[in-house]
C-alpha positions as CSV (number, residue, x, y, z in Angstrom):
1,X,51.5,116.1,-36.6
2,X,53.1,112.6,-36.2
3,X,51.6,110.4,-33.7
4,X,53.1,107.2,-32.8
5,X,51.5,104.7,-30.5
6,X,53.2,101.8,-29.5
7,X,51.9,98.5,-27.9
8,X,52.5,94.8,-27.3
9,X,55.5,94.8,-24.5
10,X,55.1,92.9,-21.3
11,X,57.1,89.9,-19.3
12,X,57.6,86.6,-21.0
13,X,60.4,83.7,-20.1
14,X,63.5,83.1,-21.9
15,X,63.1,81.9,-25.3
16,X,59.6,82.7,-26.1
17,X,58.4,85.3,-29.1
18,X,56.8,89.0,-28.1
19,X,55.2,90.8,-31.1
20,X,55.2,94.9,-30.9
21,X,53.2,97.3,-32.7
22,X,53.4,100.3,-33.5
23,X,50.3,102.3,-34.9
24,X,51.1,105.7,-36.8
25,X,49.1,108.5,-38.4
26,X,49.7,111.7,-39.9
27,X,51.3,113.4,-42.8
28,X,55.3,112.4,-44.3
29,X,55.1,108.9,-42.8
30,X,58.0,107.5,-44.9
31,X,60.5,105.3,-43.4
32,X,59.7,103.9,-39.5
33,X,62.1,102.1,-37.3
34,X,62.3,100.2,-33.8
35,X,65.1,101.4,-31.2
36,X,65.7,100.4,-27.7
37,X,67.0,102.0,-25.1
38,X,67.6,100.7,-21.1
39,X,67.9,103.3,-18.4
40,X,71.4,105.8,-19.0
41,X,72.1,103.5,-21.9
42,X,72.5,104.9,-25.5
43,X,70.0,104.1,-28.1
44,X,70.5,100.8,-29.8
45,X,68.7,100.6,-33.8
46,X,67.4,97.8,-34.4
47,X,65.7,97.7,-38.0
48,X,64.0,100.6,-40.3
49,X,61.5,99.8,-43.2
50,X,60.1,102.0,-46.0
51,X,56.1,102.2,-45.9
52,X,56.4,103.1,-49.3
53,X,58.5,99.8,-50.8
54,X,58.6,97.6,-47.7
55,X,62.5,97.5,-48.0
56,X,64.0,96.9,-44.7
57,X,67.3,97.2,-43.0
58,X,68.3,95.2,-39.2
59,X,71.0,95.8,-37.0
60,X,73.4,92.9,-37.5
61,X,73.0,91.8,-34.3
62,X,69.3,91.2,-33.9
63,X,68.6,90.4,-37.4
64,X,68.5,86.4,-36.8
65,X,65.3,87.2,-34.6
66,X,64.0,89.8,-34.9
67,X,61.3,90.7,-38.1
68,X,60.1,94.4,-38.9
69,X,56.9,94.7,-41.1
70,X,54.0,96.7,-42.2
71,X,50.1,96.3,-41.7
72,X,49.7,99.3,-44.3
73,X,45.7,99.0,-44.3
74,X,45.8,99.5,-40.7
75,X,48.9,102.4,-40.4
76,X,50.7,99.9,-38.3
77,X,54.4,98.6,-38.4
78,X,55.3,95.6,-36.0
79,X,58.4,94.0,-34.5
80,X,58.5,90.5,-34.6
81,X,60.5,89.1,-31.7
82,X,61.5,85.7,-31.0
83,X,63.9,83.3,-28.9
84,X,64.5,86.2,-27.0
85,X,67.2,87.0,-24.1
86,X,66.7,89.0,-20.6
87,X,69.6,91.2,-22.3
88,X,66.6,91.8,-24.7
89,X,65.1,93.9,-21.8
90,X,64.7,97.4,-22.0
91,X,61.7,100.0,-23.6
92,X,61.4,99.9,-27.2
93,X,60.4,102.6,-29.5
94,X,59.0,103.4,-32.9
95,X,60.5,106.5,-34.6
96,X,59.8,108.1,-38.2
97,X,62.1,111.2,-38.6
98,X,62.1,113.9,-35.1
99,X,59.2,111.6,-33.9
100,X,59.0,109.4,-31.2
101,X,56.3,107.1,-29.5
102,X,56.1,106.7,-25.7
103,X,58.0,103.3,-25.9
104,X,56.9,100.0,-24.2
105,X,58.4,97.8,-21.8
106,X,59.3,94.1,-22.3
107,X,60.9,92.5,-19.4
108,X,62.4,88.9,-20.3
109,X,62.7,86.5,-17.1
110,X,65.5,83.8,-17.5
């Protein structure tokens, strides 16, 4: 069973850089991404990378500031956020395949 644990949200101002992790374990761990989502919005990607190569893939639109990466040693991938935007607020969530974590909140005050 897949179990994904995500940490690292909170409040910071406009401009300043958030890191998020997200800490996985169990079997067919392959290819992890970061999504967002706001309240009765649809699911916005934002970038996917292979635990197996490190390849990675971003959303056009975040891909200037926002950096995906792998702590393999520790089963942890991590989203680099910086400059960011209160449009940046929402919950954001680590996926690999069905899976889901519980998300965490990061609230950007302009």
């Amino acid at each position: 069973q897949v179990q994904l644990v995500e940490s690292g949200g909170g409040l910071v101002s406009t401009g300043e850089s958030l890191r998020l992790s997200c800490t996985a374990s169990g079997p067919n761990i392959y290819n992890s991404a970061w999504f967002r989502q706001a309240p009765g919005k649809e699911r916005e990607f934002i970038a996917t990378i292979s635990w197996r190569s490190g390849s990675t893939f971003y959303t056009d639109s975040l891909k200037d500031r926002f950096t995906i990466s792998l702590d393999i040693a520790n089963s942890t991938m991590y989203l680099q956020m910086r400059d960011l935007k209160p449009e940046d607020t929402t919950h954001y969530y680590c996926n690999e395949g069905l899976h889901w974590g519980q998300g965490t909140q990061v609230t950007v005050s302009s």
